[in-house]
PDB file of N, CA, C and O in Angstrom:
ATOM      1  N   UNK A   1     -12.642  -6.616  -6.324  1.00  0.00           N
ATOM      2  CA  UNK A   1     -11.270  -6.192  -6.188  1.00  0.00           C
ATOM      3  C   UNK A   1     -10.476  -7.298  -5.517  1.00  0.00           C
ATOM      4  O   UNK A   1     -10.928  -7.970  -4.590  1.00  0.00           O
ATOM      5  N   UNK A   2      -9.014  -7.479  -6.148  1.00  0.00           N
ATOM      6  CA  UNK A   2      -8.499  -8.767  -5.404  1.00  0.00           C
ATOM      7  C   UNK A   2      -7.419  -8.220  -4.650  1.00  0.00           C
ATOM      8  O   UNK A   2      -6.720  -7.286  -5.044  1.00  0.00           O
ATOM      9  N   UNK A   3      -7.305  -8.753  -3.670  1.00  0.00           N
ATOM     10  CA  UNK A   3      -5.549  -8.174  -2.877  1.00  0.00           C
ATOM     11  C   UNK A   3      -4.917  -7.719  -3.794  1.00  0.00           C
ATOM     12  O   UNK A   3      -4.584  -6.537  -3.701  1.00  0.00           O
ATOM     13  N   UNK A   4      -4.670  -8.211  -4.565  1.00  0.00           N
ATOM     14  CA  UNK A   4      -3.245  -7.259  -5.662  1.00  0.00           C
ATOM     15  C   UNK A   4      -3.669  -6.224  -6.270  1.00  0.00           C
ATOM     16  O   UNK A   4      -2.861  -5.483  -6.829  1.00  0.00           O
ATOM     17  N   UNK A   5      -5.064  -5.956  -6.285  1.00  0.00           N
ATOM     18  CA  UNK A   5      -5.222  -5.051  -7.109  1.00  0.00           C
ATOM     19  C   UNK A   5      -5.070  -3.661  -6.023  1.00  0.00           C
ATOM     20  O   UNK A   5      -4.684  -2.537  -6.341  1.00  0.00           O
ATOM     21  N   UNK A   6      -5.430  -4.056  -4.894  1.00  0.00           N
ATOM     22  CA  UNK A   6      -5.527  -2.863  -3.553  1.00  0.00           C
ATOM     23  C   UNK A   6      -3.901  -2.654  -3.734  1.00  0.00           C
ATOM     24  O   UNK A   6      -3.362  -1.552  -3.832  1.00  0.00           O
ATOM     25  N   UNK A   7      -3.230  -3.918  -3.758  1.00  0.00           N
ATOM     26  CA  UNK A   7      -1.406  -3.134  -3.388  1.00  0.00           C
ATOM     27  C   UNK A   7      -1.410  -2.312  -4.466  1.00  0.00           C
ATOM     28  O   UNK A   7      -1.017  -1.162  -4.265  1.00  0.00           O
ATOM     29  N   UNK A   8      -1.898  -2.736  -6.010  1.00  0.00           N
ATOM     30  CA  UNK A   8      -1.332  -1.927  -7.048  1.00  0.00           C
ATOM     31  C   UNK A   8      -1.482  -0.602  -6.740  1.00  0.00           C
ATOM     32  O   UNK A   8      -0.568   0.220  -6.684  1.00  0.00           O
ATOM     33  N   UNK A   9      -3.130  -0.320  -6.459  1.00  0.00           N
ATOM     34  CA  UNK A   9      -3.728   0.861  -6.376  1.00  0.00           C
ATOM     35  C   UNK A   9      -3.030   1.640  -5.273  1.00  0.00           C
ATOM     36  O   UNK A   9      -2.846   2.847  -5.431  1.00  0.00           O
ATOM     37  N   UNK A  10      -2.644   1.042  -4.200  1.00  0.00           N
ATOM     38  CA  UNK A  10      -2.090   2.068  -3.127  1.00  0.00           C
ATOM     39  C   UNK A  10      -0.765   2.661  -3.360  1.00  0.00           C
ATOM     40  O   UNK A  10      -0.310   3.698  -2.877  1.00  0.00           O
ATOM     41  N   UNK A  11      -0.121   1.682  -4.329  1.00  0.00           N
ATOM     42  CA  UNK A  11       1.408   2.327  -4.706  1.00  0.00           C
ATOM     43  C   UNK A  11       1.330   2.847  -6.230  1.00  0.00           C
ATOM     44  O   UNK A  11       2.404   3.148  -6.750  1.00  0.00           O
ATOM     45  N   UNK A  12       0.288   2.963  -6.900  1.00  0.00           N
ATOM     46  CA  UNK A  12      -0.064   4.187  -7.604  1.00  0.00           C
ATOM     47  C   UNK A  12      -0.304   5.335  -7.025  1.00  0.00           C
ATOM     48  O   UNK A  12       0.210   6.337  -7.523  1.00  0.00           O
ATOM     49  N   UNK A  13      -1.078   5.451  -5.925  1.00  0.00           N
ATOM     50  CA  UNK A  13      -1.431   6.968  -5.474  1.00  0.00           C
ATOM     51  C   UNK A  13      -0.559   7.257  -4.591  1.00  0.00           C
ATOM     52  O   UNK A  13      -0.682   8.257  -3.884  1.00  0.00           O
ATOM     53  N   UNK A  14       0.871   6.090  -4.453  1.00  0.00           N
ATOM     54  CA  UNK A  14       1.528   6.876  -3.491  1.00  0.00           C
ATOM     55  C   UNK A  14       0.940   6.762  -1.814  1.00  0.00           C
ATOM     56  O   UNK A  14       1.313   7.427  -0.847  1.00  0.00           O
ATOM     57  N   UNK A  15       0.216   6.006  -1.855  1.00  0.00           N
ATOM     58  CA  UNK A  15      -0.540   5.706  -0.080  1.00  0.00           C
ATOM     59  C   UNK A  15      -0.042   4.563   0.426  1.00  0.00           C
ATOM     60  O   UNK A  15       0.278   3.475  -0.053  1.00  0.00           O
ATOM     61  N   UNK A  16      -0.045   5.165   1.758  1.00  0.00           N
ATOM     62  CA  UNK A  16       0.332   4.005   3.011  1.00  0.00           C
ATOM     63  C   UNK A  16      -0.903   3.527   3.226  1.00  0.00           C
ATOM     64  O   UNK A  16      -1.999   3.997   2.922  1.00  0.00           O
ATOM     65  N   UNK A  17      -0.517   2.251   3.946  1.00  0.00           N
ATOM     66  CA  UNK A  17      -1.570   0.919   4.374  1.00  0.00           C
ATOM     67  C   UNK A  17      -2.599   2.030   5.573  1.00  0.00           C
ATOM     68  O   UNK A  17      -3.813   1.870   5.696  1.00  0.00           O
ATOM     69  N   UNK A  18      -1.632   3.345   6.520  1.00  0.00           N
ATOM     70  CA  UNK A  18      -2.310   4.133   7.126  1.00  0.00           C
ATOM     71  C   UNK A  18      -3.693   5.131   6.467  1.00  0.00           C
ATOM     72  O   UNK A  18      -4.868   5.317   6.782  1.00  0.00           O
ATOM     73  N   UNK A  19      -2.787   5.593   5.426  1.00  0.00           N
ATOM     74  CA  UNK A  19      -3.745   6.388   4.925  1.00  0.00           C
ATOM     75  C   UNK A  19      -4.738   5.960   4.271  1.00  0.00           C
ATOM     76  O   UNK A  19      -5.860   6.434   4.445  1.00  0.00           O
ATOM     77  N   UNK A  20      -4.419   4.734   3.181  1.00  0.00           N
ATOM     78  CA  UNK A  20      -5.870   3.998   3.085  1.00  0.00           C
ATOM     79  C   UNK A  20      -6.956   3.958   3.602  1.00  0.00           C
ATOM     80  O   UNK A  20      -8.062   4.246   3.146  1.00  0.00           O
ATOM     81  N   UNK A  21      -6.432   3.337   5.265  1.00  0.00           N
ATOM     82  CA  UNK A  21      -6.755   3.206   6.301  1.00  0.00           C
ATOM     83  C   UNK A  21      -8.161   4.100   6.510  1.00  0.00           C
ATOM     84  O   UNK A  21      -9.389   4.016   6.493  1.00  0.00           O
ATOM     85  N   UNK A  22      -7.244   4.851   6.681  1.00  0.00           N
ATOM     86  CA  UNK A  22      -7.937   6.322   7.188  1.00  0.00           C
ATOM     87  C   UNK A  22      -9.558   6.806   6.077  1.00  0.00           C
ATOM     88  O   UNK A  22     -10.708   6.990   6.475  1.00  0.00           O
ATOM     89  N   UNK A  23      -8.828   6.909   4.201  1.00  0.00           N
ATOM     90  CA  UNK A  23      -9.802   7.037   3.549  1.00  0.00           C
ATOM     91  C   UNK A  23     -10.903   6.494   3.519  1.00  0.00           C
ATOM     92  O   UNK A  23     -11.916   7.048   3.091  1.00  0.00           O
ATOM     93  N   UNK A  24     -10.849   5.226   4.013  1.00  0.00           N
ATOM     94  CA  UNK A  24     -11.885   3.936   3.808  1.00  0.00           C
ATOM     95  C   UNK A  24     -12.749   3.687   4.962  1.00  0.00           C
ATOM     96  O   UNK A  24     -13.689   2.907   5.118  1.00  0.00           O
ATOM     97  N   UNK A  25     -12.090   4.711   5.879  1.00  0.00           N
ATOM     98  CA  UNK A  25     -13.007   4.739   7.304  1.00  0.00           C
ATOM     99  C   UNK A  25     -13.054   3.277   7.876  1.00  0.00           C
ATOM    100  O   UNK A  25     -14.090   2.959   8.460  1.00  0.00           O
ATOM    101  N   UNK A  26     -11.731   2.065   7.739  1.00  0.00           N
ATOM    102  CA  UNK A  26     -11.573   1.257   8.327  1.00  0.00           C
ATOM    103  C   UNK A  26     -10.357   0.899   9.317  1.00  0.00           C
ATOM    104  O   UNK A  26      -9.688   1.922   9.466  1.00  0.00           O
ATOM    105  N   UNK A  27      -9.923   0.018   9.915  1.00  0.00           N
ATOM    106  CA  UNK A  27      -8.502   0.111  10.706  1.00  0.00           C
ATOM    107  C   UNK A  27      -7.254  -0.186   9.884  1.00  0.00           C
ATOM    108  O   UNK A  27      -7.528  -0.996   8.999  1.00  0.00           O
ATOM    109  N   UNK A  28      -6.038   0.174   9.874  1.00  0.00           N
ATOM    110  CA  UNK A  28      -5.034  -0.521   9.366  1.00  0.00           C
ATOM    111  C   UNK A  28      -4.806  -1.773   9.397  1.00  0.00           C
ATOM    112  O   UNK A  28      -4.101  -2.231   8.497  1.00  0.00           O
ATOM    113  N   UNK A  29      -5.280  -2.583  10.327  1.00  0.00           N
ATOM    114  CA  UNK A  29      -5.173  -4.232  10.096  1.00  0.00           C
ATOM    115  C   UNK A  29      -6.192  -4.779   9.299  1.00  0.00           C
ATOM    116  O   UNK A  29      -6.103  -5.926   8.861  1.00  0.00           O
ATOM    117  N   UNK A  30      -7.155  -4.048   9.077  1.00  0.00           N
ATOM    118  CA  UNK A  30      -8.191  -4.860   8.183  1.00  0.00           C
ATOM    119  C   UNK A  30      -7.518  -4.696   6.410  1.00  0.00           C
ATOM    120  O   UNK A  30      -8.032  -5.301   5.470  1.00  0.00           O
ATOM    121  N   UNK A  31      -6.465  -3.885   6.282  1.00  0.00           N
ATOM    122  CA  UNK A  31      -5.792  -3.701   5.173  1.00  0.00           C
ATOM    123  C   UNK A  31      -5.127  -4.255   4.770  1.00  0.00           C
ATOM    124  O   UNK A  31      -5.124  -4.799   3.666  1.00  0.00           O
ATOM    125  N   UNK A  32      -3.840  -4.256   6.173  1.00  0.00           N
ATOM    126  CA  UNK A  32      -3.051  -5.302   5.829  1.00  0.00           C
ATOM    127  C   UNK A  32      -3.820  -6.994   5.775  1.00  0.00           C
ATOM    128  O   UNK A  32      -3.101  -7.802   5.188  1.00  0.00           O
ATOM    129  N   UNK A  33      -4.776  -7.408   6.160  1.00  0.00           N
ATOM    130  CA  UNK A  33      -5.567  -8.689   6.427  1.00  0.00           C
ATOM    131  C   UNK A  33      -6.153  -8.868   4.784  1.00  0.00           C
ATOM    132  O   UNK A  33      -6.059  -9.867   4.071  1.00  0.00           O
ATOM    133  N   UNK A  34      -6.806  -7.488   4.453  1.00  0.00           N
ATOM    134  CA  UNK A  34      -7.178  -7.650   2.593  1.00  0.00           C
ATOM    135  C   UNK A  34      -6.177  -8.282   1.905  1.00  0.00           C
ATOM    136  O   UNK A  34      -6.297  -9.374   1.350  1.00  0.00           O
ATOM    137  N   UNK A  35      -4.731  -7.292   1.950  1.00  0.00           N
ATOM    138  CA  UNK A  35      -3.927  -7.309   1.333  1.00  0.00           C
ATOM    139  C   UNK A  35      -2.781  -8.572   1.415  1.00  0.00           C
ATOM    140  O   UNK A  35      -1.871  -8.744   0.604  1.00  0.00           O
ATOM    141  N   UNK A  36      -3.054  -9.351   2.536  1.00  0.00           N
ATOM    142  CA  UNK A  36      -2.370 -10.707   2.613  1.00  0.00           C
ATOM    143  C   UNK A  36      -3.544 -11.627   1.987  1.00  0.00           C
ATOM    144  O   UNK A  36      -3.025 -12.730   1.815  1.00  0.00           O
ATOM    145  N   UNK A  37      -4.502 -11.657   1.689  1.00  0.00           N
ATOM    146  CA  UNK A  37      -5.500 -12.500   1.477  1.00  0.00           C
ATOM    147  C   UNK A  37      -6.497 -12.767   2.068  1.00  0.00           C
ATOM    148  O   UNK A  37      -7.439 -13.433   1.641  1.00  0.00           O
ATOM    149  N   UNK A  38      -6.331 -12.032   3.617  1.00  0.00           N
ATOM    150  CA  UNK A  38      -7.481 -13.005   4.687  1.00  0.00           C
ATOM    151  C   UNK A  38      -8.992 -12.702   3.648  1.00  0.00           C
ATOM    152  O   UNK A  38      -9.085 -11.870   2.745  1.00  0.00           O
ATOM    153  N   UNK A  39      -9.766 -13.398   3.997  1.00  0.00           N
ATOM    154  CA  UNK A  39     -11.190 -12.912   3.787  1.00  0.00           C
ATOM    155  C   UNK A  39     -11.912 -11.709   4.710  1.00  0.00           C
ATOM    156  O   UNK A  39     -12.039 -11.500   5.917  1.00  0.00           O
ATOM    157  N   UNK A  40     -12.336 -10.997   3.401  1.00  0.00           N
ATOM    158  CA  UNK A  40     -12.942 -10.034   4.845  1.00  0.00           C
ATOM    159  C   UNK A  40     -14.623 -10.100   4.388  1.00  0.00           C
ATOM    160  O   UNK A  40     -14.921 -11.048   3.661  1.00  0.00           O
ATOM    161  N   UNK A  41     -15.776  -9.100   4.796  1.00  0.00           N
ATOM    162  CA  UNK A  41     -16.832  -8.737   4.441  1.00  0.00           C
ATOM    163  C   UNK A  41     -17.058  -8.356   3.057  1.00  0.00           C
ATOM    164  O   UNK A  41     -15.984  -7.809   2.810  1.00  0.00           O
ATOM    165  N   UNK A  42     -17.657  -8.293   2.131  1.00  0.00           N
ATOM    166  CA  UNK A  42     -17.982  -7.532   0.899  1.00  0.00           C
ATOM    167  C   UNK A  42     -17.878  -5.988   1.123  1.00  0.00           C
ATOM    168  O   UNK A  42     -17.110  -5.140   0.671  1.00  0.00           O
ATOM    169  N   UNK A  43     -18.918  -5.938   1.974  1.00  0.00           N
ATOM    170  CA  UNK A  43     -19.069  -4.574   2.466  1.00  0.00           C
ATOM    171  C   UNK A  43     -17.712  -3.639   2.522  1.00  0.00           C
ATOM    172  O   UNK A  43     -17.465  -2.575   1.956  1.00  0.00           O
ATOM    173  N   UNK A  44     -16.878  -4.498   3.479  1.00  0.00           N
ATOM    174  CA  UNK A  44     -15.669  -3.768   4.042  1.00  0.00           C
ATOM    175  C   UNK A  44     -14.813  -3.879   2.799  1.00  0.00           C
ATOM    176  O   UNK A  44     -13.821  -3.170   2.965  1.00  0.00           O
ATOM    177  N   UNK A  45     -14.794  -4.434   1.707  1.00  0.00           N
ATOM    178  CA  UNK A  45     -14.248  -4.651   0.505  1.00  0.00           C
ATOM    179  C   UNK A  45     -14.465  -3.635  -0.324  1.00  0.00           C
ATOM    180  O   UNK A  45     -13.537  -3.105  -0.933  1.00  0.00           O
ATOM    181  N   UNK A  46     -16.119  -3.127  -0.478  1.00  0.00           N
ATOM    182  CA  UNK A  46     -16.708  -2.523  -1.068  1.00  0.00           C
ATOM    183  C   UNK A  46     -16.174  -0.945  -0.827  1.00  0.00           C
ATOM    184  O   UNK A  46     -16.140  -0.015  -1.633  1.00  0.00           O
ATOM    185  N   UNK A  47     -15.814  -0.991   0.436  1.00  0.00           N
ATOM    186  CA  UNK A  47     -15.931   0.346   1.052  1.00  0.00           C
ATOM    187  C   UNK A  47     -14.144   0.648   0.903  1.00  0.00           C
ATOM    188  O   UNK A  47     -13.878   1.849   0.950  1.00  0.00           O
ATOM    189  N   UNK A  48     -13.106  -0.148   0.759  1.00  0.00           N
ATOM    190  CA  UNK A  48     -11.736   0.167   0.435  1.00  0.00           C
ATOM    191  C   UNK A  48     -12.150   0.644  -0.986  1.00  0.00           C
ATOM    192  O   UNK A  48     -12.014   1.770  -1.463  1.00  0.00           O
ATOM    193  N   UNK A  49     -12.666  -0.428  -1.534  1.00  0.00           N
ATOM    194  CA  UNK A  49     -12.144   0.187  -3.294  1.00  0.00           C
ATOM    195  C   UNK A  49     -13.490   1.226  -3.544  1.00  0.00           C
ATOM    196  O   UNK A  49     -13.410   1.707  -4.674  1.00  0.00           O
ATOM    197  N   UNK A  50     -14.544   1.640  -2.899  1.00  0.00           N
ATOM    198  CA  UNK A  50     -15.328   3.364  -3.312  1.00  0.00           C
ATOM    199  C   UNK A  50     -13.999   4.386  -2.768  1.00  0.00           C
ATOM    200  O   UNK A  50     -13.944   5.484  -3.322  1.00  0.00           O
ATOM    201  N   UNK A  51     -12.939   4.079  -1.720  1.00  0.00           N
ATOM    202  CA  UNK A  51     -12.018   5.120  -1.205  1.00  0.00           C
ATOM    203  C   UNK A  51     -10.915   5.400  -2.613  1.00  0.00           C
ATOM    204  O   UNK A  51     -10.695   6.515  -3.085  1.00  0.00           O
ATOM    205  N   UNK A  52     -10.356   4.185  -3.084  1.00  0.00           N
ATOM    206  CA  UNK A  52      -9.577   3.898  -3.896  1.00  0.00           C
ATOM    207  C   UNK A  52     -10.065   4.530  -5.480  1.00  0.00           C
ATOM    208  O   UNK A  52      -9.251   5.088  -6.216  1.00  0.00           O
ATOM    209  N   UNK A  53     -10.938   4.414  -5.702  1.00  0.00           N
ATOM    210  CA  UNK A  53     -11.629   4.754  -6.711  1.00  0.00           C
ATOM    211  C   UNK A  53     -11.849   6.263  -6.846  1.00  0.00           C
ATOM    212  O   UNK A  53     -11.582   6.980  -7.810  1.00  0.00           O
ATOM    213  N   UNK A  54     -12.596   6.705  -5.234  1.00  0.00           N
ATOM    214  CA  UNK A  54     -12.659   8.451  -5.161  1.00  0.00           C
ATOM    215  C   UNK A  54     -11.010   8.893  -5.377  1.00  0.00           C
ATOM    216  O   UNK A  54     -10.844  10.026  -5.829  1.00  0.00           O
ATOM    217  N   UNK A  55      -9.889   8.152  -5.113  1.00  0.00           N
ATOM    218  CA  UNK A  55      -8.934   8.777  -5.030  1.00  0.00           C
ATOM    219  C   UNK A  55      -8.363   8.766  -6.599  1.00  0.00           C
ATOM    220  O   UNK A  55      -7.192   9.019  -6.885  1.00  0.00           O
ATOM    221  N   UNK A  56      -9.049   8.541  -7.232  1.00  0.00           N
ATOM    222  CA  UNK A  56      -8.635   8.105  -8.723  1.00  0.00           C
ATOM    223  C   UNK A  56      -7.449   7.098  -9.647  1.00  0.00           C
ATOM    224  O   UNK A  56      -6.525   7.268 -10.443  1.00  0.00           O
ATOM    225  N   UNK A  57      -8.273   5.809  -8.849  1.00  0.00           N
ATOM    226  CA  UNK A  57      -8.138   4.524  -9.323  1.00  0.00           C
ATOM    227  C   UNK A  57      -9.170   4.140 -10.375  1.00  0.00           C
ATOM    228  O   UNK A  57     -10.306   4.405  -9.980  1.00  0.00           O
ATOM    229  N   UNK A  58      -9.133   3.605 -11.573  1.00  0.00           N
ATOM    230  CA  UNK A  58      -9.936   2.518 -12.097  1.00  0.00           C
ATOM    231  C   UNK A  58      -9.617   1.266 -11.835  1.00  0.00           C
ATOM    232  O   UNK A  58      -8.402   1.082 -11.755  1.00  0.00           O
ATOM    233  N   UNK A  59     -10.274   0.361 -11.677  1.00  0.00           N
ATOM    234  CA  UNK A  59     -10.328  -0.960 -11.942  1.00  0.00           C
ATOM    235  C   UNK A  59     -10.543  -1.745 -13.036  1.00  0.00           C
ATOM    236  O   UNK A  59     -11.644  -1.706 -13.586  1.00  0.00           O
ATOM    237  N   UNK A  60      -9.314  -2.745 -13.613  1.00  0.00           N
ATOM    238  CA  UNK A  60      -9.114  -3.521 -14.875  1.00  0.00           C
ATOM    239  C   UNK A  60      -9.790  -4.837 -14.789  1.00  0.00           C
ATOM    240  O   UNK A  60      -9.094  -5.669 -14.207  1.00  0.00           O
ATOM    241  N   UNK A  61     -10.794  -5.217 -15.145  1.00  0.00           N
ATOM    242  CA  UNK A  61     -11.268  -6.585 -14.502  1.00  0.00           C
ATOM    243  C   UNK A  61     -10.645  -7.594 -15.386  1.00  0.00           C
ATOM    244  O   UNK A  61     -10.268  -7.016 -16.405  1.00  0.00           O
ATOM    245  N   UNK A  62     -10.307  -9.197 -15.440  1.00  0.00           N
ATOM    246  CA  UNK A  62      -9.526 -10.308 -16.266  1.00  0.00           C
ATOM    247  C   UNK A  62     -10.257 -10.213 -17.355  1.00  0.00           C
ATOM    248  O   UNK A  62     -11.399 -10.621 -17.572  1.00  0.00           O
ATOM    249  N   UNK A  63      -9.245  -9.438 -18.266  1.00  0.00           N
ATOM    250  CA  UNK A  63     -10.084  -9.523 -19.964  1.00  0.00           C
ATOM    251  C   UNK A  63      -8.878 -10.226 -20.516  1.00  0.00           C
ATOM    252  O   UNK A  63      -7.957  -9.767 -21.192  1.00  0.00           O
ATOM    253  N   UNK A  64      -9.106 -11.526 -20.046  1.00  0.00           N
ATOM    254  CA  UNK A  64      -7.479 -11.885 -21.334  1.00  0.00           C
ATOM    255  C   UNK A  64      -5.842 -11.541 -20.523  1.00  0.00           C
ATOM    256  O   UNK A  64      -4.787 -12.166 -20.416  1.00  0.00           O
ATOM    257  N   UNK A  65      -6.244 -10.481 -20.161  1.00  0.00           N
ATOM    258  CA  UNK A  65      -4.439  -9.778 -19.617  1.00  0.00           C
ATOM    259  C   UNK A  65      -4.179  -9.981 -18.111  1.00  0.00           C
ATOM    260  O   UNK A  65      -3.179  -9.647 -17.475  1.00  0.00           O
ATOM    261  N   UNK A  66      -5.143 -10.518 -17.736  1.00  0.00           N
ATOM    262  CA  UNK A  66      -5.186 -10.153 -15.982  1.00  0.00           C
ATOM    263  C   UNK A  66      -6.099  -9.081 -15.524  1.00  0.00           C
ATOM    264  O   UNK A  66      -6.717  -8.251 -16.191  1.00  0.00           O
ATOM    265  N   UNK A  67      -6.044  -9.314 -13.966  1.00  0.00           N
ATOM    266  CA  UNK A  67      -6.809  -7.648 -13.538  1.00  0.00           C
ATOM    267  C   UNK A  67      -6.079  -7.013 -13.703  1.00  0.00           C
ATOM    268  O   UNK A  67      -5.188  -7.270 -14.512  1.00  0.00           O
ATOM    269  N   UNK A  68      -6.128  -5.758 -12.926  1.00  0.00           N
ATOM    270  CA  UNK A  68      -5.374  -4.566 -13.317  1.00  0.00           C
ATOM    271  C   UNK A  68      -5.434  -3.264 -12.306  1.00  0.00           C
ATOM    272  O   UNK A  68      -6.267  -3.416 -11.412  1.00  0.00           O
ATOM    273  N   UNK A  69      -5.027  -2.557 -12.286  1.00  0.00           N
ATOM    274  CA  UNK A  69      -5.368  -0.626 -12.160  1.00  0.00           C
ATOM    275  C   UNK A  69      -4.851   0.044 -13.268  1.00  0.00           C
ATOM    276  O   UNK A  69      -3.962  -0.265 -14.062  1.00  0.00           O
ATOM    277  N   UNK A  70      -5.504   0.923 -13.181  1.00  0.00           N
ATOM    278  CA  UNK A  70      -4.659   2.251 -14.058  1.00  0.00           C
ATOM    279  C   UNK A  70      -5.387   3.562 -12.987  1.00  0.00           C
ATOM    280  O   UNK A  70      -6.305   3.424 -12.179  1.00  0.00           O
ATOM    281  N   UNK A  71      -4.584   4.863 -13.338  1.00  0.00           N
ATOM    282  CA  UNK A  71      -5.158   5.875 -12.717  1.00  0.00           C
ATOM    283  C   UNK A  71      -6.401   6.715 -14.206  1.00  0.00           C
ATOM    284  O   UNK A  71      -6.329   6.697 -15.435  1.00  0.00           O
ATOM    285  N   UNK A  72      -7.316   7.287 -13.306  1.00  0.00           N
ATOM    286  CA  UNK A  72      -7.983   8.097 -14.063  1.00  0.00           C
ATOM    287  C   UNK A  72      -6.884   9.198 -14.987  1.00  0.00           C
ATOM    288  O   UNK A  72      -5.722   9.544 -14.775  1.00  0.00           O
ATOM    289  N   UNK A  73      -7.800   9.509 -16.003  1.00  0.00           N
ATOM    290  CA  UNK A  73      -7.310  10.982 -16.800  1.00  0.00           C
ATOM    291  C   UNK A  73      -7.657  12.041 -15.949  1.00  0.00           C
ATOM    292  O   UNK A  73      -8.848  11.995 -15.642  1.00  0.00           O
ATOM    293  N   UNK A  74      -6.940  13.125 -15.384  1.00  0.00           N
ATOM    294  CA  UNK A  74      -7.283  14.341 -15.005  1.00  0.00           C
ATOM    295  C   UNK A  74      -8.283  14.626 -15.661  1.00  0.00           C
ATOM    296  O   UNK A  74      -8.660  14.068 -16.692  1.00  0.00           O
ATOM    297  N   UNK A  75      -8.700  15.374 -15.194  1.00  0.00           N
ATOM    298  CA  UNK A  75     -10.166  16.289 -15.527  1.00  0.00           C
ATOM    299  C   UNK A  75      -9.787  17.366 -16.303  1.00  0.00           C
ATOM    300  O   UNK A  75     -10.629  18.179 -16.684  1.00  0.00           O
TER     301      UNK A  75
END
């Protein structure tokens, strides 16, 4: 997952850098720190986008068009 793809995803579901926060069971600065570029852990990477994903995000990986999000289909 790259920084842009976390902003896309959070202003698809409508979430603050807090509530992310909160889903991902990490602090708000480690978000904003993703989301400017800093480097963080895999792990702590890993563990934003399983939150992002439960919240019903997919991830577009560079096929030609760029990365991406889209939201899941309802169930």
């Amino acid at each position: 997952m790259l920084p842009s793809q976390c902003r896309m995803a959070r202003a698809a579901l409508e979430l603050g850098v807090r509530e992310l926060a909160a889903m991902a069971r990490v602090s708000t600065n480690t978000i904003t720190r993703f989301e400017r570029g800093e480097a963080l852990k895999d792990r702590t990477i890993d563990d934003i986008r399983a939150a992002l994903e439960a919240a019903g995000v997919v991830f577009i990986e560079a096929n030609g068009g760029g990365p991406g999000v889209r939201l899941k289909e309802p169930a």
